[in-house]
C-alpha positions in Angstrom: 32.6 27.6 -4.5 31.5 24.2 -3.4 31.5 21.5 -6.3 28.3 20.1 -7.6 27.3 16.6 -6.1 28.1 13.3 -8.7 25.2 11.8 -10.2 26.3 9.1 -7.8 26.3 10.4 -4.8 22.3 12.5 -5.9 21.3 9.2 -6.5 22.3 7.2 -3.5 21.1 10.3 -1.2 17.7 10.0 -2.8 17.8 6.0 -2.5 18.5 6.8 1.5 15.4 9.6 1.2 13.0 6.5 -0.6 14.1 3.8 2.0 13.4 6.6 5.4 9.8 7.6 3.7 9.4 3.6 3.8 9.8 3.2 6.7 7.7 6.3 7.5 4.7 5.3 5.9 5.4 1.5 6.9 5.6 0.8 3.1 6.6 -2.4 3.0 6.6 -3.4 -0.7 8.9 0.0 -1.2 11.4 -1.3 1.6 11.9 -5.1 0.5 12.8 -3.6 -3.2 15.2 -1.4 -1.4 17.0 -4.3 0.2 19.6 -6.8 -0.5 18.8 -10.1 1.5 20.3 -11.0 3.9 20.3 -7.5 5.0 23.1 -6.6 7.9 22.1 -4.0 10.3 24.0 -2.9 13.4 22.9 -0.3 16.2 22.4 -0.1 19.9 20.4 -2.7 20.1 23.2 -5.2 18.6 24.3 -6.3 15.6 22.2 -8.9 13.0 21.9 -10.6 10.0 18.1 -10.0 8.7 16.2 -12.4 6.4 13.2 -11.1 4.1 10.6 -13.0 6.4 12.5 -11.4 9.3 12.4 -7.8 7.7 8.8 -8.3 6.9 7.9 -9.2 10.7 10.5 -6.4 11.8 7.8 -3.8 9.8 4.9 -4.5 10.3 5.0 -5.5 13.9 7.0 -2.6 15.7 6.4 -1.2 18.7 7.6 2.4 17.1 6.6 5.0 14.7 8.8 7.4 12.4 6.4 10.6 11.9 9.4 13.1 10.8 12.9 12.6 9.4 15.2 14.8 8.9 18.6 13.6 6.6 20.8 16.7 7.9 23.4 18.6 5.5 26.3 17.1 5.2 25.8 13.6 3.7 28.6 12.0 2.0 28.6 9.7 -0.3 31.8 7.3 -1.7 31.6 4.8 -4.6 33.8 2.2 -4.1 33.9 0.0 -7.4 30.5 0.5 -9.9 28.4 -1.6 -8.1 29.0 -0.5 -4.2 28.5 2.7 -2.6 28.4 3.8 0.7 26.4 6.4 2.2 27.0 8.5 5.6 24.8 10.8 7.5 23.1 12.1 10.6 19.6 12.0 10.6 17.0 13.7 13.0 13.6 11.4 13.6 10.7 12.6 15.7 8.9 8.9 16.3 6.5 7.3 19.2 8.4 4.2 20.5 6.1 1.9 22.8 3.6 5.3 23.0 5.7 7.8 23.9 6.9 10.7 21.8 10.9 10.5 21.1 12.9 12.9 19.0 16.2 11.3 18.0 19.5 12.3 16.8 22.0 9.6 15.0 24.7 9.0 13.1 24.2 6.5 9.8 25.4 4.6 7.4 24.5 2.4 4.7 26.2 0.0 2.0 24.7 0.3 -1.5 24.7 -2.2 -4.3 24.0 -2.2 -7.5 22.1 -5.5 -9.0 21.1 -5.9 -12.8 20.7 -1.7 -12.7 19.1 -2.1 -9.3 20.7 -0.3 -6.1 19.5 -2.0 -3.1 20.6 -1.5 0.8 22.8 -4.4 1.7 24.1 -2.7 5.2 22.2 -0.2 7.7 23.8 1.1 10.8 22.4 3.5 12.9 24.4 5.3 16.2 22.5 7.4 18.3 24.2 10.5 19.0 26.1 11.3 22.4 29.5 10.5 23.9 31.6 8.8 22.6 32.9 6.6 24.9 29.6 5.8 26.1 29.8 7.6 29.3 26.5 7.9 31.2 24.8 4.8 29.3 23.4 2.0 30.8 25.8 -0.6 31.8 28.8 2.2 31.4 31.1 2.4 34.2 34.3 5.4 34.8 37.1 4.0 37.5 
């Protein structure tokens, strides 16, 4: 039988859920309490260290839209002291990027920490799904 999931790990999925439905609805105010500042973030399009004015811009000017999400089974999560946890996942998101319908598949992570009784996403990555060596990507090459 397959143990019962930690407070921890309950509270840090549904953290993940809160952050997702923020950036959903494009609910700003929701987001910025859900982030530590500077926030890091890494993904295909590179890696970066995001200020509050730069997150706000990063909202509310996008060129995409999350419509569905879709935080598949098989989440983990792993406390590393009281105050840090990390979070890893793979998440399905049906979105319109630049007017054009995309259905995505990724791999996640985030960094969780706690402040004053406050958890607050410090570290976001997200890997879209494929190979793994990056074989037929733009700018791959095989010899």
């Amino acid at each position: 039988m397959k143990p019962t999931a930690s407070t921890i790990d309950t509270e840090i999925l549904d953290l993940e859920r809160q952050y997702w439905e923020a950036m959903r609805t494009r609910d700003v105010r929701t987001a910025l309490s859900l982030t530590e500042f500077p926030c890091l973030i890494a993904g295909a399009s590179g890696v970066r260290s995001v200020d509050q004015a730069t997150y706000e811009k990063m909202m509310t000017g996008a060129s995409w839209r999350i419509h569905e999400f879709e935080i598949e089974d098989g989440a983990e999560v792993r406390q590393l002291t009281d105050d840090v946890a990390l979070i890893v996942y793979r998440v399905r998101e049906e979105m319109t990027v630049e007017g054009k319908p995309v259905t995505l598949r990724a791999a996640d992570s985030s960094v969780w920490v706690r402040r004053e009784d406050t958890w607050r996403c410090a570290m976001h990555t997200e890997a879209v799904a494929g190979d793994a060596f990056g074989r037929g990507q733009p700018g791959s090459s095989s010899r």
